[in-house]
C-alpha positions in Angstrom: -17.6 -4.8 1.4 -14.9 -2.2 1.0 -14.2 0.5 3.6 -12.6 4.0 3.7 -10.2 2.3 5.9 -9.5 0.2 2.7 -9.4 3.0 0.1 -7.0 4.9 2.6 -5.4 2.1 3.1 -5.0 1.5 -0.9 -3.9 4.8 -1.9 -1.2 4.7 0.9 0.1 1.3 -0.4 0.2 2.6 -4.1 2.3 6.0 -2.8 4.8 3.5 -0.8 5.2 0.9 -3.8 5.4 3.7 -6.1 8.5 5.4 -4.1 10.0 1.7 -3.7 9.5 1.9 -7.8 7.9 -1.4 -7.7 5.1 -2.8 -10.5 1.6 -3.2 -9.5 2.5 -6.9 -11.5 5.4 -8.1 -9.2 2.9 -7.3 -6.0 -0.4 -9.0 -7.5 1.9 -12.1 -8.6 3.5 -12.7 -5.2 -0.3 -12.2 -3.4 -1.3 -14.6 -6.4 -3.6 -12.1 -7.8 -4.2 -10.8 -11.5 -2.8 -7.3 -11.6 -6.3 -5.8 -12.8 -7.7 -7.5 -9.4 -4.4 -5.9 -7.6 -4.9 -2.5 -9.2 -8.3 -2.7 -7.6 -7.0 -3.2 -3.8 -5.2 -0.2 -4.1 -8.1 1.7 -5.5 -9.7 0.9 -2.5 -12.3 -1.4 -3.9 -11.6 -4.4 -2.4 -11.8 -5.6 1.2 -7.9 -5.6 2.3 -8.0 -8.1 4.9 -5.7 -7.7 7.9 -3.7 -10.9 6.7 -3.1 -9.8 3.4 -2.1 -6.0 5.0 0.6 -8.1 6.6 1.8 -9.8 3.1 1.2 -6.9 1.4 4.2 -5.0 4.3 6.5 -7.9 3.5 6.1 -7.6 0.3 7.0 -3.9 0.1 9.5 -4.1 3.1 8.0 -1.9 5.5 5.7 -2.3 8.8 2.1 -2.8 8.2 1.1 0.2 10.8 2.6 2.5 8.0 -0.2 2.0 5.8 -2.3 3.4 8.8 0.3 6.3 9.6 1.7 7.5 6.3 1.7 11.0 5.7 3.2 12.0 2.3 4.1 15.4 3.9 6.4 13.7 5.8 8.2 12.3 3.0 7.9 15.3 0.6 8.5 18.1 3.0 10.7 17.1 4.9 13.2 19.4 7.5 16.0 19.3 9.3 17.4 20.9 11.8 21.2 21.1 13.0 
């Protein structure tokens, strides 16, 4: 059963594939997973399993302890100093 780890974790993997302008399709295909099921990972609905956290980080080229430690207001407010 599905988690708020997992819906955390599924909104944070739909902001970083969305800045990496990647399809929901070319993610479910390479997990061999419909995109309706895929859609529903990142809606936090399904379990997301730490081995598929793992494919889901190679997938999208990143670690998978971002999806724990993302915080958009890193990304969109960004500063820096001289």
């Amino acid at each position: 059963m599905p988690t708020l780890l997992d819906t955390k974790r599924g909104k944070t993997i739909r902001q970083v594939r969305t800045l990496k302008n990647i399809k929901q399709q070319t993610v479910a295909e390479k997990l061999n997973m419909t995109q309706q099921n895929y859609s529903e990972l990142e809606n936090g609905n399904i379990e997301i399993t730490d081995e598929r956290l793992v494919k889901i980080a190679e997938i999208l080229e990143v670690s998978p302890e971002i999806f724990d430690t993302f915080d958009e207001k890193n990304v969109f407010n960004n500063t820096f100093h001289d």
